[in-house]
C-alpha positions, 0 to 999 in steps of 0.5 A, a space after each residue: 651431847 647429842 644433836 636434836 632432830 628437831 628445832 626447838 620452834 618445830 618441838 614448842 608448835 607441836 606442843 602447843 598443838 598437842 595440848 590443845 588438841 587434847 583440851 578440846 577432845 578431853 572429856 569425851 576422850 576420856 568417856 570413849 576410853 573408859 568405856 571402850 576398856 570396859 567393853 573388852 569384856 561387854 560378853 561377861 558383862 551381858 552374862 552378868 546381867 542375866 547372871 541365873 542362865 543356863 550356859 552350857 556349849 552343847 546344842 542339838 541342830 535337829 532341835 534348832 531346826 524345829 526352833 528355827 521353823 517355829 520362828 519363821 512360820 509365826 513371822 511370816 513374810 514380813 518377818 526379814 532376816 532371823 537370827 539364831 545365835 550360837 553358844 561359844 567359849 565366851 558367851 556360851 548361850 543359845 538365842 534368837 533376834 526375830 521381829 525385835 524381840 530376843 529370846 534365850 533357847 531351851 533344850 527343848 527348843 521352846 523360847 525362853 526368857 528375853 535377853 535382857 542386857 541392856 546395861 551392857 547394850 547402853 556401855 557399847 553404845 556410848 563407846 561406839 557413838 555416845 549414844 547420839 544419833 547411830 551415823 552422827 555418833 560414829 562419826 563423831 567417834 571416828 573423828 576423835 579416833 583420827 584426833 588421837 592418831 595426832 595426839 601421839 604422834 604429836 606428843 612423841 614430836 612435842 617430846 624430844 625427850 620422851 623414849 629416853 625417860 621411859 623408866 622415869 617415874 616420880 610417884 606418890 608425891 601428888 604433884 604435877 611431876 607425878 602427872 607429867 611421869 604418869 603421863 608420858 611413861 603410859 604414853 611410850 609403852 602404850 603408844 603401839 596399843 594405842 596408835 592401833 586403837 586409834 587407826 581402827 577406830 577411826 575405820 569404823 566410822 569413816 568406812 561409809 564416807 571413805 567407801 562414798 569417795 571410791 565409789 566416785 571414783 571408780 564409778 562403781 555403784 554402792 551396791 557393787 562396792 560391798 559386793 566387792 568387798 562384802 562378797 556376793 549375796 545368792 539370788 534365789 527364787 523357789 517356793 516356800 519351804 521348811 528350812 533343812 538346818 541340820 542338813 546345812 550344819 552337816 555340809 559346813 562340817 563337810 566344806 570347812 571341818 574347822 569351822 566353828 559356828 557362831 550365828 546362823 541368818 534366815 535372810 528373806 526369811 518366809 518368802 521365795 529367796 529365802 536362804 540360810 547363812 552360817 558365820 562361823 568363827 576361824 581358828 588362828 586367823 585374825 578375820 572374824 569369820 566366814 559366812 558360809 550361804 545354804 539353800 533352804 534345804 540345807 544345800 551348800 551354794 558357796 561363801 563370801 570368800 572372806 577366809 582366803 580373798 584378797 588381802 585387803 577383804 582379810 584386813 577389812 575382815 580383821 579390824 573388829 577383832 584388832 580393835 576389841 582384842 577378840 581373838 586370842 582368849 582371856 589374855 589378849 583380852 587382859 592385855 587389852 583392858 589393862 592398855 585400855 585403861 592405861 589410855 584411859 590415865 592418859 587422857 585424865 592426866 594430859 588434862 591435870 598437866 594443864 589445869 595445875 599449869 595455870 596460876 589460878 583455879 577455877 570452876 574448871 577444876 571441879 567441872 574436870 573432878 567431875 567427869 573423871 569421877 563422875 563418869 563412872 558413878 553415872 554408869 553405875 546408877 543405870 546398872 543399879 536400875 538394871 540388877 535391881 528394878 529390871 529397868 534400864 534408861 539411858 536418860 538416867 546416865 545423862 541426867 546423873 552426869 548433868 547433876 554431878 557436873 552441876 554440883 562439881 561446877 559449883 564446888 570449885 574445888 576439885 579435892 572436895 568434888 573428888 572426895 564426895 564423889 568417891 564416897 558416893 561411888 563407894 555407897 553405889 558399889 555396895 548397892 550393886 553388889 548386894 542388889 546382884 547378890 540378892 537377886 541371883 544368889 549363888 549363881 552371882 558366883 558364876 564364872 562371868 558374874 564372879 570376873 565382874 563382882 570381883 573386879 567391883 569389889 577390887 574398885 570399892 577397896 580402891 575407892 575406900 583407900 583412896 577416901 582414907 587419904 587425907 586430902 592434899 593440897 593442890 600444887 598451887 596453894 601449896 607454893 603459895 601458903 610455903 612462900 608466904 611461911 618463907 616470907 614471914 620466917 625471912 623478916 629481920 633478913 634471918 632465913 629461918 629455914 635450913 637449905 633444902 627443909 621444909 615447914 
């Protein structure tokens, strides 16, 4: 028999640490997962909110640079920084961000429609900080990040057992078994995905705190601290004059050959330091880009030296990418969603292990339907305001949520709270799908709006199987309705059922 590492006093602390932990991180642990998977693909998702666009990779720079002039003479000095963003392979559209307006380019050059993705802007903002405060929300965000990082490494030490079992997987019987199998299988295989998640996440967040801290340290300033690891910015003083983009995307093309545009930044723009800044994209490297600075004429001065610094601005560089799986096309980014919302199961089913422990059942169950049911249709009751009314509010997923946590509460039992959510999920879908349809017509077949629509289509089949089922009792008042069966088949001291049966 082999010898146990760890005491059996260490496994039962680190269990019950595990499962408290995951008590007070459930619900918006659960949130920051689902919405996280979701946002994997938050270019399609914007594509298929403005789903009748004109895509296309081409663009002429002469033409920007007249577009771009434009932007800036009618900005003034006080206009700050433009954006001009580039088309690429997964958002291939032409915009600008100036003065808090955003607006699609023509071929012409001419400002066209407003982008308009608020759907998507409200998904990323609840995944990076629940759409709290900016600076409060990440990190709060962070922070669960942090406490996922225990989670797993907690789980595998409450665990002795666990990579062992890694292909022990007892489903379809809708008992706690099937949860515990669920769980700690999608645990183990995940566990290098989601300690990776983990890790980057909680980056993001603690950056600013960990950066403060250095800066203590060293007794550099803030300011010097992001020139170290941001790289320097240029200091120009010259008078105002016309922007020589084209002469700047054919120095690029002369400096980095490879280099694939994304997004070009008037910094100062209208005034004497103005300067032009090029993010462009590396192929086959991890770091999310280079940011290549130019003189408003065109003249290349240098870069950030982000593509060949030291190795830890390249990993700094990096966490973007390895935390949204943006960096290895379609794939990548399948495997990314398909883990995410492996982590997703994780969180739900962590939390049914302890709720169908408990000898009782409460109010608490149904409030748990809720979120893991209610979560998503309150995402999709703003969507529909969005394809249908042009109207996006994110008060309206809050407010959503409130009134199906509020109806779940009072339920109090959760296969009653899952079906009618379900049924109500379902109705939702079809009027997202027809409102898209109506309102785009073909282009609602379009390459990014198909990816959506199908994968829509795919969780009404889901919702419509699911709601076909009949409803199982839960493991609890299952024991308790065949013990009393038992008991009343035992009378006389005859055991009326056969070793091994059931009624």
């Amino acid at each position: 028999m082999p010898t146990q590492l760890l005491s059996p006093k260490l496994v039962k602390k680190q269990l019950a640490g595990h499962s408290w932990t995951g008590l007070m991180t459930g619900a918006l642990m659960y949130l920051i997962c689902l919405t996280g998977a979701l946002c994997v693909f938050y270019p399609e998702f914007q594509r298929w909110e403005q789903a009748d666009i004109r895509e296309s990779l081409e663009y002429d720079p002469a033409t920007l640079e007249e577009s771009l002039n434009a932007i800036v003479a009618g900005g003034g000095a006080e206009l700050g920084p433009a954006y001009l963003y580039l088309p690429h392979q997964a958002y291939p559209r032409l915009y600008f961000r100036a003065n808090e307006e955003s607006r699609f380019i023509e071929t012409d050059g001419s400002a066209g429609e407003p982008v308009a993705a608020h759907w998507t802007d409200l998904l990323i903002q609840m995944h990076v900080y629940l759409t709290l405060p900016r600076t409060w929300g990440i990190i709060l965000v962070s922070a669960l990040g942090a406490m996922l990082c225990g989670l797993i490494i907690s789980g595998f030490l409450s665990h002795p057992g666990l990579i062992r079992e890694a292909f022990k997987l007892r489903l379809g019987t809708g008992s706690r078994l099937e949860q515990v199998d669920l769980h700690n299988r999608l645990s183990v295989w995940g566990a290098p995905f989601h300690l990776l998640i983990a890790i980057t996440g909680a980056y993001f967040g603690l950056a600013l705190p960990m950066l403060a801290a250095l800066g203590a340290i060293s007794g550099m300033s803030q300011e010097e601290l992001l020139e170290e690891v941001f790289g320097e910015t240029p200091a120009l003083e010259q008078p105002v004059s016309r922007l020589g983009l084209a002469a700047a995307f054919n120095n690029l093309q002369q400096v980095d050959p490879e280099a694939e545009p994304r997004r070009v930044i008037v910094h100062n723009a209208g005034t004497p330091a103005q300067y032009i800044e090029i993010s462009a994209a590396q192929p086959g490297r991890m770091i999310g880009g280079e940011n290549y600075h130019f003189g408003p004429d065109g003249g290349y001065l240098g870069s950030a030296g982000l593509r060949d610094g030291e190795a830890g601005r390249q990993v700094v560089f990096s966490m973007f990418n390895l935390h949204t799986g943006h960096f290895g096309g379609y794939i990548v980014k399948l495997a990314y969603a398909v883990l995410g919302f492996a982590l997703t199961v994780v969180s739900v089913t962590g939390v049914n292990i302890w709720l169908r422990k408990r000898k009782k059942r409460d109010a608490i169950n149904g409030l748990w339907a809720g979120c893991v049911w209610g979560i998503p249709l309150a995402l999709m009751i703003p969507m529909i305001g969005q394809i249908a009314f042009q109207t996006m509010s994110t008060e309206l997923f809050w407010l959503s949520l409130t009134a199906l946590l509020i109806f779940s509460g009072s339920v109090r039992d959760e296969r009653r709270v899952k079906r009618h959510l379900q049924i109500a999920s379902i109705a939702t879908v079809a009027l997202l799908l027809g409102a898209h349809l109506l309102r785009f017509g073909a282009a609602a077949f379009g390459p990014a709006a198909i990816l959506i629509n199908g994968s829509l289509m795919l969780y009404l089949a889901y919702l419509v199987w699911s709601v076909a089922k009949p409803l199982r009792l839960p493991d609890s008042v299952a024991a308790n309705r065949l013990s009393r069966r038992r008991n009343r088949a035992n009378i006389g001291g005859v055991d009326q059922w056969p070793r091994g049966g059931r009624p």
